[in-house]
MARTORDREN-169115 format. One record per atom (N, C-alpha, C): residue number from 1; residue in three letters; atom name; x, y, z. Coordinates in nm, 2 decimals. Example, Ala and Ser with C-alpha at 12.3 -4.5 7.8 and 13.67 -1.06 7.14 Angstrom:
BEGIN
ATOM    i   aa  at    east   north      up
ATOM    1  ala   N    1.32   -0.57    0.78
ATOM    1  ala  CA    1.23   -0.45    0.78
ATOM    1  ala   C    1.32   -0.33    0.78
ATOM    2  ser   N    1.28   -0.22    0.71
ATOM    2  ser  CA    1.37   -0.11    0.71
ATOM    2  ser   C    1.29    0.00    0.79
***
This chain:
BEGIN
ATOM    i   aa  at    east   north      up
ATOM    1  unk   N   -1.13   -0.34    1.49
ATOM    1  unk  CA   -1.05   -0.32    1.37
ATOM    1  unk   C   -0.91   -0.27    1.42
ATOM    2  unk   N   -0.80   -0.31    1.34
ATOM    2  unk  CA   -0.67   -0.27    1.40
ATOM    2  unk   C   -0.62   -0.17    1.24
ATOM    3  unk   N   -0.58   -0.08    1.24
ATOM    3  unk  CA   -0.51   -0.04    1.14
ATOM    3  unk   C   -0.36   -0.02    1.21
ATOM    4  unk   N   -0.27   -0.05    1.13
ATOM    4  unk  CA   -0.13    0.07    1.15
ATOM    4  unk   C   -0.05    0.08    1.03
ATOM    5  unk   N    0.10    0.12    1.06
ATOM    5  unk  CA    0.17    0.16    0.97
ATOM    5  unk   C    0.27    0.16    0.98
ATOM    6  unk   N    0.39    0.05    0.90
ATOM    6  unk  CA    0.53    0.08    0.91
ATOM    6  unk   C    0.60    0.10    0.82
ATOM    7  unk   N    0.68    0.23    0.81
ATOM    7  unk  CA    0.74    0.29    0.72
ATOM    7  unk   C    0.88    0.18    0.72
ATOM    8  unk   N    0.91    0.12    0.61
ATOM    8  unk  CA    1.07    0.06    0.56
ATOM    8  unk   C    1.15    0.17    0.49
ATOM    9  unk   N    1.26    0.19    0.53
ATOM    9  unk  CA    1.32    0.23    0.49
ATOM    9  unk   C    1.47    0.15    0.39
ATOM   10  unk   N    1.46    0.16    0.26
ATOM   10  unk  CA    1.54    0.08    0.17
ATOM   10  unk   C    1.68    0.10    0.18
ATOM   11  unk   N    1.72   -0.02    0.13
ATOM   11  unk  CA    1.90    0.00    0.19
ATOM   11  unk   C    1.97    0.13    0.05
ATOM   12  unk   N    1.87    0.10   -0.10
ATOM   12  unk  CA    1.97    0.20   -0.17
ATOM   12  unk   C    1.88    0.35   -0.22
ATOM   13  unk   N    1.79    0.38   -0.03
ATOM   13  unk  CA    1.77    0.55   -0.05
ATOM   13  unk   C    1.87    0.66   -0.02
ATOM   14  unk   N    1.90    0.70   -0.07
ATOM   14  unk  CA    1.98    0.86   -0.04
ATOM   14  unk   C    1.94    0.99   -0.03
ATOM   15  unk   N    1.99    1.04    0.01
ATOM   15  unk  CA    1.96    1.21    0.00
ATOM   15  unk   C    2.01    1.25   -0.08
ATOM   16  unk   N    1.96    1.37   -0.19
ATOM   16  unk  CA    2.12    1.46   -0.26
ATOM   16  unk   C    2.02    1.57   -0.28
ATOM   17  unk   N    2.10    1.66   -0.22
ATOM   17  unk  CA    2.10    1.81   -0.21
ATOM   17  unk   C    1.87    1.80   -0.16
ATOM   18  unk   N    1.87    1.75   -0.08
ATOM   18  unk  CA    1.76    1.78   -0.02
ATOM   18  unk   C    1.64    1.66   -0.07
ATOM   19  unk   N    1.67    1.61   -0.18
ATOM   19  unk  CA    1.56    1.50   -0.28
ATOM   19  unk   C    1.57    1.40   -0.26
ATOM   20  unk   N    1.48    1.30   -0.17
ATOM   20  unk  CA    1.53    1.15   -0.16
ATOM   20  unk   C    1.57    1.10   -0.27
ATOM   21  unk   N    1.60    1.00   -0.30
ATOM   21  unk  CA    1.62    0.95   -0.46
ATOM   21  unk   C    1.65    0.80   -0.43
ATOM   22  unk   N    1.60    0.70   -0.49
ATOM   22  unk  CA    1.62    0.57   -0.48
ATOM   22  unk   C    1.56    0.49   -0.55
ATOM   23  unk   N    1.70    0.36   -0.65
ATOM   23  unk  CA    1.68    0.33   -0.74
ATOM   23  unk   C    1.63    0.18   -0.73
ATOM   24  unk   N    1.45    0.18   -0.73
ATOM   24  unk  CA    1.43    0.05   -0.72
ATOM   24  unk   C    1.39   -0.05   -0.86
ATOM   25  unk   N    1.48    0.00   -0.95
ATOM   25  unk  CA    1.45   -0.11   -1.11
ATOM   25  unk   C    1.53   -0.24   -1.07
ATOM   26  unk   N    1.48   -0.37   -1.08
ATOM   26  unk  CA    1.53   -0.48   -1.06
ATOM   26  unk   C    1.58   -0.50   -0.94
ATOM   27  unk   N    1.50   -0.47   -0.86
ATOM   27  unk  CA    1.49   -0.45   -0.68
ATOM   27  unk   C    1.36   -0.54   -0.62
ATOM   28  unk   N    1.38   -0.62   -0.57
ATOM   28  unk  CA    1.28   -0.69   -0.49
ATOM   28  unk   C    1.21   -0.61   -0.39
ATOM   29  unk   N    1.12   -0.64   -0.34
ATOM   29  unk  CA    1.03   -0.57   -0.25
ATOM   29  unk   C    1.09   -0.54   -0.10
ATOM   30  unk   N    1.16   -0.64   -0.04
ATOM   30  unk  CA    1.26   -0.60    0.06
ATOM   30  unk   C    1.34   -0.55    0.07
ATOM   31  unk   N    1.41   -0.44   -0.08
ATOM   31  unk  CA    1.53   -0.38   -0.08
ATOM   31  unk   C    1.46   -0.24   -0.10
ATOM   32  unk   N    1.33   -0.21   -0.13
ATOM   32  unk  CA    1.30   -0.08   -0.16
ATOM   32  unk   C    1.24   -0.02   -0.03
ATOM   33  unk   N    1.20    0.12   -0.03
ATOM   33  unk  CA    1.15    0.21    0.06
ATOM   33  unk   C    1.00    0.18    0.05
ATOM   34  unk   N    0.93    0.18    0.16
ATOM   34  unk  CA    0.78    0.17    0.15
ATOM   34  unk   C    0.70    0.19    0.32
ATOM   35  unk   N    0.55    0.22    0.25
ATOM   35  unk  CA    0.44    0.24    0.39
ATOM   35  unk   C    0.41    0.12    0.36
ATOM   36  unk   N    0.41    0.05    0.46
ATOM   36  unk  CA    0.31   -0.09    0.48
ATOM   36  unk   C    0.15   -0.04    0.62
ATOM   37  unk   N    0.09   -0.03    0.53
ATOM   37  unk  CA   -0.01   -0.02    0.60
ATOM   37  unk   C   -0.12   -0.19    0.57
ATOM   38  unk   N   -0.18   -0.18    0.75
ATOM   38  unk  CA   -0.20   -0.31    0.74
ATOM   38  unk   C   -0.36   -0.29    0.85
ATOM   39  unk   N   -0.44   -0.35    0.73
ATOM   39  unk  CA   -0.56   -0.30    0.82
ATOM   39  unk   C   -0.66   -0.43    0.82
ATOM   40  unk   N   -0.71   -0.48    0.96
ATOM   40  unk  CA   -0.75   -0.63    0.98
ATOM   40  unk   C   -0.87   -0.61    1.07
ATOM   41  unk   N   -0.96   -0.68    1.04
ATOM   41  unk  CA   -1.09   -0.67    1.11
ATOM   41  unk   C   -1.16   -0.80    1.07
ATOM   42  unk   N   -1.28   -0.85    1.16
ATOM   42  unk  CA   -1.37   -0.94    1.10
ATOM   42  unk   C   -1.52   -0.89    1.05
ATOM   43  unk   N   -1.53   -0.79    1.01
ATOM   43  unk  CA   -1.61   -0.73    0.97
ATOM   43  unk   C   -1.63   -0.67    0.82
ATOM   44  unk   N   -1.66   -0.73    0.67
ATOM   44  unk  CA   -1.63   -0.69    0.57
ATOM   44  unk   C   -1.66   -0.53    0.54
ATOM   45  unk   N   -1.76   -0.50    0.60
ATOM   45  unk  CA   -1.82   -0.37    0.60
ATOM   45  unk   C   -1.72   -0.25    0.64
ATOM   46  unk   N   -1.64   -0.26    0.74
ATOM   46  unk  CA   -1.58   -0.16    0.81
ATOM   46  unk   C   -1.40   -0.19    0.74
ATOM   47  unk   N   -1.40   -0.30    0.68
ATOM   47  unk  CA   -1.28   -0.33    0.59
ATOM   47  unk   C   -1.32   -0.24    0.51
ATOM   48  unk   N   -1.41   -0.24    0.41
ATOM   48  unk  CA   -1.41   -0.18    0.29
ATOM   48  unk   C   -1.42   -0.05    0.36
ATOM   49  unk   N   -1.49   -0.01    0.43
ATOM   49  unk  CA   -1.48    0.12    0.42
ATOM   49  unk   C   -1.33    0.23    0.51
ATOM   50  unk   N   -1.29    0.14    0.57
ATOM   50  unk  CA   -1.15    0.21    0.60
ATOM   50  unk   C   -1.05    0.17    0.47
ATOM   51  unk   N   -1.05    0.09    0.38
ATOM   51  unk  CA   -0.96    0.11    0.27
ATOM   51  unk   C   -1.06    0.23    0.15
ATOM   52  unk   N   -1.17    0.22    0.12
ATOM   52  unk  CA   -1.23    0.33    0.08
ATOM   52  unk   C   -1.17    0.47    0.15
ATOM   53  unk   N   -1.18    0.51    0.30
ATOM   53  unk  CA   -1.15    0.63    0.36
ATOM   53  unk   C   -0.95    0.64    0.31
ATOM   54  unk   N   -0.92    0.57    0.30
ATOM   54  unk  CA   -0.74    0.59    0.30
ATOM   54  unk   C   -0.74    0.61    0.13
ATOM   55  unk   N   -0.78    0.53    0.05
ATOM   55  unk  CA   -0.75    0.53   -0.03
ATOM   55  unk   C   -0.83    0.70   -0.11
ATOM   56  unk   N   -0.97    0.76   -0.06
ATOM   56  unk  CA   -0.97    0.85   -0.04
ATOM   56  unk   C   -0.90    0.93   -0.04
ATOM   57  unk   N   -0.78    0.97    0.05
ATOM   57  unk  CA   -0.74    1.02    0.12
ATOM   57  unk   C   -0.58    1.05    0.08
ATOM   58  unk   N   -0.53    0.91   -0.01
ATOM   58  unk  CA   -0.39    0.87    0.02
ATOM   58  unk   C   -0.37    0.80   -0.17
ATOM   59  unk   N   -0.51    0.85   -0.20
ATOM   59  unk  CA   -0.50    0.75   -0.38
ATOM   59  unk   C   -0.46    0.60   -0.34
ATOM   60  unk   N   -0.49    0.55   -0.46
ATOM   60  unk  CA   -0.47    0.37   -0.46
ATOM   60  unk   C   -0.33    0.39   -0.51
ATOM   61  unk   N   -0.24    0.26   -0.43
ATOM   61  unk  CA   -0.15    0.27   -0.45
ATOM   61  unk   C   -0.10    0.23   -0.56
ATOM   62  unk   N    0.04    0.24   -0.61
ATOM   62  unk  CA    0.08    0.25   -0.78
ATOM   62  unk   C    0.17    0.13   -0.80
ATOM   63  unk   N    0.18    0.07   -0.70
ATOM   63  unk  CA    0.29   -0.08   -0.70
ATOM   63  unk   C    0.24   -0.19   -0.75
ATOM   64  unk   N    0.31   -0.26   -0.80
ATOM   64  unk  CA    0.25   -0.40   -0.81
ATOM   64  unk   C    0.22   -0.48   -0.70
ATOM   65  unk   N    0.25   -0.42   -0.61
ATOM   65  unk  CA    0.31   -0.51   -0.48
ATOM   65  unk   C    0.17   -0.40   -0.35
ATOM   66  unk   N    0.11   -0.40   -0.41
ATOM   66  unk  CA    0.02   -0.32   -0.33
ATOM   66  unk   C   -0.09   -0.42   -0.25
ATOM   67  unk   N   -0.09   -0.48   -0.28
ATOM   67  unk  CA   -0.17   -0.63   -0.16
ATOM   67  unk   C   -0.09   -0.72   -0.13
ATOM   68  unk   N    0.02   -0.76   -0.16
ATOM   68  unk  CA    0.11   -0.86   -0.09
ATOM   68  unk   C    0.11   -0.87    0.03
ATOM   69  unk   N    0.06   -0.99    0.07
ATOM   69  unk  CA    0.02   -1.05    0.20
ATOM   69  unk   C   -0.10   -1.01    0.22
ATOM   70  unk   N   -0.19   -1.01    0.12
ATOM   70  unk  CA   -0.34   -1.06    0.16
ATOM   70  unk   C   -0.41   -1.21    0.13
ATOM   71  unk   N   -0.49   -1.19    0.19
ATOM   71  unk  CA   -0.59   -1.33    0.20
ATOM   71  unk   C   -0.64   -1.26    0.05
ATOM   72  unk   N   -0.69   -1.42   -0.02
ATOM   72  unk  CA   -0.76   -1.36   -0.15
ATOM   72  unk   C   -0.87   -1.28   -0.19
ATOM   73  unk   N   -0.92   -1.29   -0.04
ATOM   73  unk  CA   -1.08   -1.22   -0.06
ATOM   73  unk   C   -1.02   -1.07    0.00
ATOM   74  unk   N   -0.95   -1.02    0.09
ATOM   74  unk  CA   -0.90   -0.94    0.08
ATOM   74  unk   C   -0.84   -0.86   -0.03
ATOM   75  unk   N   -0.76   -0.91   -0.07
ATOM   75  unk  CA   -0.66   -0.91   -0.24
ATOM   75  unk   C   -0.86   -0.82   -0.33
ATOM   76  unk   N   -0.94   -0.91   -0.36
ATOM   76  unk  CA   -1.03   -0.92   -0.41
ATOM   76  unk   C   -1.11   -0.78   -0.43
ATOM   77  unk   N   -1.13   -0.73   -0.24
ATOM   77  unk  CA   -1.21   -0.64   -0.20
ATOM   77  unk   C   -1.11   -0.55   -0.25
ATOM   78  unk   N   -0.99   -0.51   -0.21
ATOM   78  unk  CA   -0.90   -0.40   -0.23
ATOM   78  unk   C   -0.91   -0.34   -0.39
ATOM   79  unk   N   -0.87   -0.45   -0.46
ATOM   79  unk  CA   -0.83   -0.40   -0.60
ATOM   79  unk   C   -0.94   -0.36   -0.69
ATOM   80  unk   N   -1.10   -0.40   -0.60
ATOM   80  unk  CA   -1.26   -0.37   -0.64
ATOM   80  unk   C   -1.26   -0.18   -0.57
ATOM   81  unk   N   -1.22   -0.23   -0.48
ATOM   81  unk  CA   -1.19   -0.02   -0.40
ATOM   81  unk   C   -1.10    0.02   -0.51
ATOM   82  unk   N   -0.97   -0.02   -0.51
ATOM   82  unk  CA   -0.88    0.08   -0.56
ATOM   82  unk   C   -0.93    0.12   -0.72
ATOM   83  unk   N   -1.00    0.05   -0.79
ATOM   83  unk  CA   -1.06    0.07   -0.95
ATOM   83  unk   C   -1.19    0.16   -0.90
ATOM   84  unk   N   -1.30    0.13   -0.78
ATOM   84  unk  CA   -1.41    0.22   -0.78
ATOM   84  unk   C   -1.36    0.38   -0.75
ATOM   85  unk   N   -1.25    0.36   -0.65
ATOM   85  unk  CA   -1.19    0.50   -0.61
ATOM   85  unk   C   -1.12    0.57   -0.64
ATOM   86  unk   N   -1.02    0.53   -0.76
ATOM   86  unk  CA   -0.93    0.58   -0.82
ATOM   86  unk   C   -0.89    0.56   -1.00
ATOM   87  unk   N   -0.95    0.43   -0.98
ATOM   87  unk  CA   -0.93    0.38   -1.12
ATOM   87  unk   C   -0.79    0.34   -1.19
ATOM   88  unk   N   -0.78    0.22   -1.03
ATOM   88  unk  CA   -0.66    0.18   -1.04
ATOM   88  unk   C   -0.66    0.09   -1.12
ATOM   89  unk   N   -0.73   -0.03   -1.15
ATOM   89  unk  CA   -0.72   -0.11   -1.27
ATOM   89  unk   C   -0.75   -0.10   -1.36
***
């Protein structure tokens, strides 16, 4: 199993007076701030359960854009986690 994580940082985040702030309305997904976490294995078992443990851990995420670039059985298993763990859908 490989998991990681890379933080993007968006071209329109700012600082002011201590508070990130950044305006992503009518912003495409490469102009905003985000964790890309990317977790790949051939084993469905140990897939679900490392997105079960994060999303545990980290809530299901709130984007639309929250499986972008998954395979569709991926896509599938995710959005079946994120509704049993959080009650994202």
């Amino acid at each position: 199993m490989s998991i990681s994580l890379e933080e993007v940082v968006g071209e329109h985040r700012r600082e002011i007076g201590g508070i990130i702030h950044e305006d992503t309305i009518g912003k495409g997904i490469e102009e905003i701030s985000q964790a890309v976490v990317t977790v790949s294995t051939d084993k469905e078992g140990a897939f679900r359960e490392a997105i079960r443990a994060l999303v545990r851990k980290y809530r299901a995420p709130r984007t639309t854009y929250a499986t972008l670039g998954s395979n569709e059985r991926g896509k599938r298993l995710m959005v079946a986690l994120f509704d049993e763990e959080d009650g994202w859908v």
